[in-house]
N, C-alpha and C positions, 0 to 999 in steps of 0.2 A: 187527472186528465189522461183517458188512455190515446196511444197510439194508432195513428191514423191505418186503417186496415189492408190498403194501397197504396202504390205509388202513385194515383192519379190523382190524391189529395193535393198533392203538392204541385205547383207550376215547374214549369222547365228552369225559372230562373230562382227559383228557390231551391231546386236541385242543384242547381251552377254554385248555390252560397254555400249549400251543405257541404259539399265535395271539396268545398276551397277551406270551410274549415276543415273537417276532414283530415284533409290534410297536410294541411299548416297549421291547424292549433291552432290557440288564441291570437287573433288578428283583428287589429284596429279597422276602422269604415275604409279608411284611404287603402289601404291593403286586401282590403276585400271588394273595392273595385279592380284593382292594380287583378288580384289574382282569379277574378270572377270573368273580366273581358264587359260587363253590363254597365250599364249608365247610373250612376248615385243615385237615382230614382230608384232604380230596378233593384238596389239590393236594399234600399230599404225599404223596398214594397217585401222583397225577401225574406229581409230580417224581420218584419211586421206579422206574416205567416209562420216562421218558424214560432217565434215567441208563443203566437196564439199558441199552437200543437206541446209546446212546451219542450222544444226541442234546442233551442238555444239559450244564451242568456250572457248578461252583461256585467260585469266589475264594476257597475256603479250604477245608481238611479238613474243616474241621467238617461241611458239609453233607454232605460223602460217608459221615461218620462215622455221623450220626446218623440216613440211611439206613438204614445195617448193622444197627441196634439193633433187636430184635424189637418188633413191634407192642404186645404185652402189658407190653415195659417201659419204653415213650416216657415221655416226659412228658406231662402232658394240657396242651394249647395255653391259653395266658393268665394261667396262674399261676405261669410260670417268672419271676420277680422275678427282679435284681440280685445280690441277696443269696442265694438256692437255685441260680442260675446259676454263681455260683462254688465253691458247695460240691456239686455233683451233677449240675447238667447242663451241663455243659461241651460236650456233642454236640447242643444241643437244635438242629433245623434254623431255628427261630424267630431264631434268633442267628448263623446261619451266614455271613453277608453273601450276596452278591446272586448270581442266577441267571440263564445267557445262554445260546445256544445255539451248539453250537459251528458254525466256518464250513460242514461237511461237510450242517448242516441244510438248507440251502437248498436242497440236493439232494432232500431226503425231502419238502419243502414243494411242489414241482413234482410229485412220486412220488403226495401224496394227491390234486392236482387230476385227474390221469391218470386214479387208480383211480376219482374220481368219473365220468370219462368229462368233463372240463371240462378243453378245449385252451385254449392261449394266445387264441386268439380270444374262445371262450364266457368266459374270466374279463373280458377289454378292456369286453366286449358289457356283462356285469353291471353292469360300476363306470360305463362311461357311462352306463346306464338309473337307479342310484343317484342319477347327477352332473344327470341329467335333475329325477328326483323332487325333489330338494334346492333346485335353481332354480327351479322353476315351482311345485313345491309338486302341481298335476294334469298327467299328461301324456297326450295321443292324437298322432292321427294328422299333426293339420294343424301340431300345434306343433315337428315337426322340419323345415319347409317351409324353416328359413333356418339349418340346419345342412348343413356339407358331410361329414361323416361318411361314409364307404360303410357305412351300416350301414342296413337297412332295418325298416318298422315290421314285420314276421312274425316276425325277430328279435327284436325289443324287445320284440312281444307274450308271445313265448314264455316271455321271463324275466319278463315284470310278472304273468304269471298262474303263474307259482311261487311270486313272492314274495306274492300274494292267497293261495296255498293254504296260504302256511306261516302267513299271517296279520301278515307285517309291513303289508302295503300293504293297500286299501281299490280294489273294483273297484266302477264303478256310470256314473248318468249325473248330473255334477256341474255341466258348464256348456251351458247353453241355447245352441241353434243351430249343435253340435257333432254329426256322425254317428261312428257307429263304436266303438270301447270305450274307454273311459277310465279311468285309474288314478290314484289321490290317495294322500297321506299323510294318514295318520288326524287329523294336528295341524290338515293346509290346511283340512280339513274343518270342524271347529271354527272357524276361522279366515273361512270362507267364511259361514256360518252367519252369527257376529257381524259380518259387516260388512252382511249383508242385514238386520237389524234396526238397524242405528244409523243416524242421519238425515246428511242429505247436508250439507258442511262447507264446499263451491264453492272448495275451495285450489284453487289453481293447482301444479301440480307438473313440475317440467321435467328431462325425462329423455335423455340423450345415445344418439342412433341407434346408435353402437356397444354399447350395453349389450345383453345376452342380452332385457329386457324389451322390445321394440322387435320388438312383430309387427303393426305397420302396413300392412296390406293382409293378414295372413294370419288376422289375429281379429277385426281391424275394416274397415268397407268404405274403399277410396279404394284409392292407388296405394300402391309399398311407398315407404320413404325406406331411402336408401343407408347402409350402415352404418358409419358413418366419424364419427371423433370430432368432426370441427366442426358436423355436423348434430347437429341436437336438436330433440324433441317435447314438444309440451306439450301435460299432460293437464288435466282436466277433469270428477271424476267417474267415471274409468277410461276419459274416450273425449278421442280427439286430437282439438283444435281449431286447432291450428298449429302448422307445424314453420318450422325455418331450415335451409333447403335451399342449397348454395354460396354461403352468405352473403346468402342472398334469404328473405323470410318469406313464407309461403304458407300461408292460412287453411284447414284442413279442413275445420271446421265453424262455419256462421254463428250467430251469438250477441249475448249485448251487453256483451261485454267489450271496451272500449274499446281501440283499437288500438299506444297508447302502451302500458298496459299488458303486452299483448302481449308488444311488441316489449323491452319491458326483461325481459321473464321468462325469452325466451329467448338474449338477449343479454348479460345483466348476471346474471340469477337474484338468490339469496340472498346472496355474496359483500357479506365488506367493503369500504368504500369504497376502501381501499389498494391491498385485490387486482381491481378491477376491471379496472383496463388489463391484464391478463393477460387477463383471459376473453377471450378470442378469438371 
């Protein structure tokens, strides 16, 4: 049986079952409703189309069996009990053991990116712009200034304002002193919100220059710090007031926090007394 030549072959909910196996791997019916979102109708209408195309398949007859069996004389899903299972449905797919796809799919899985018109590139492109949204929470232009990616923001734009039109993401202007467009998670948003009405707490929080949060000079004014695990910044409020640069401290911002404390916050932090002589 060859492969279907398009993704149009396939229904939307038979694409929801492929994707769930995908990636999850072999998964029983209850699980592949659980991780589909579809009615136990809909995935075994699913799994009745994939079977056909020869793109899935089951650990035991039963489920091919209970394929076979005409619509009008299933069993209705939820009330096959223990006790009716061994007197009558012996075929119910509810009880077939688990569904996987065989190796030959992965071919068909490439075959639907194509037919969308999404190469190896434009899928790389998505899941970095996801991998952006999930770190930062809002992303524009200037917050790629300390990735080396070749991927540029016309790119990035063009997927963040798909994913605004289908309605997962959120387009707007979210942070002050920012040109150009910007796109949030509906959550950051909330999230952004409650932190501009709750009153200020003065922690101290000390964050290692290798971390992705470390846009020192690209969101805040001063110079950048190098992005290397022994430097580290501390904030303040969300703004840097000293970092430890090659083992040297250097005040960003003047203030009246006293300098010993400073220096232990970024030197020592939060650590127990045991593991101190580690922090480096």
């Amino acid at each position: 049986m060859t492969l279907p030549n398009s993704a149009t072959e396939l229904s939307v909910n038979s694409q929801a079952v492929f994707e769930a196996l995908q990636s999850g791997g072999a998964l029983f019916f209850s699980e592949l409703v659980n991780r589909s979102g579809l009615l136990p109708s809909q995935v075994e209408e699913a799994l009745s189309q994939l079977a056909a195309l020869g793109l899935v398949t089951s650990d035991s007859f039963d489920g091919l069996r209970a394929l076979l069996i005409p619509s009008n004389k299933r069993p209705t899903f939820g009330r096959n009990t223990a006790k009716h299972r061994r007197r009558a449905n012996l075929a119910s797919i509810e009880f077939a053991g688990r569904w996987s796809l065989l190796p030959r799919s992965s071919c068909f899985s490439a075959a639907i990116d194509a037919a969308n018109g999404a190469d190896g590139r434009e899928v790389a492109i998505e899941k970095f712009a996801r991998v952006l949204l999930r770190r930062y929470g809002i992303v524009f232009r200037r917050s790629l200034e300390r990735e080396s990616f070749p991927i540029t923001w016309y790119e990035l734009g063009r997927i963040y304002r798909r994913l605004e039109a289908r309605g997962e993401i959120r387009g707007g202007y979210f942070v002050g002193g920012v040109s150009g467009e910007q796109f949030a998670l509906p959550e950051a948003i909330g999230l952004l919100r409650s932190i501009r009405k709750s009153s200020s707490n003065r922690e101290l929080i000390t964050l290692s220059a290798a971390d992705p949060l470390n846009l020192q000079g690209i969101l805040t004014p001063g110079a950048r710090i190098p992005a290397f695990t022994a430097n580290r910044i501390l904030f303040r409020d969300g703004l840097p007031i000293a970092a430890l640069e090659s083992r040297d401290i250097r005040k960003l911002l003047e203030g009246q926090i006293p300098d010993l404390q400073i220096e232990n916050a970024l030197r020592i932090g939060k650590l127990r007394p045991s593991l101190r002589p580690y922090y480096k």
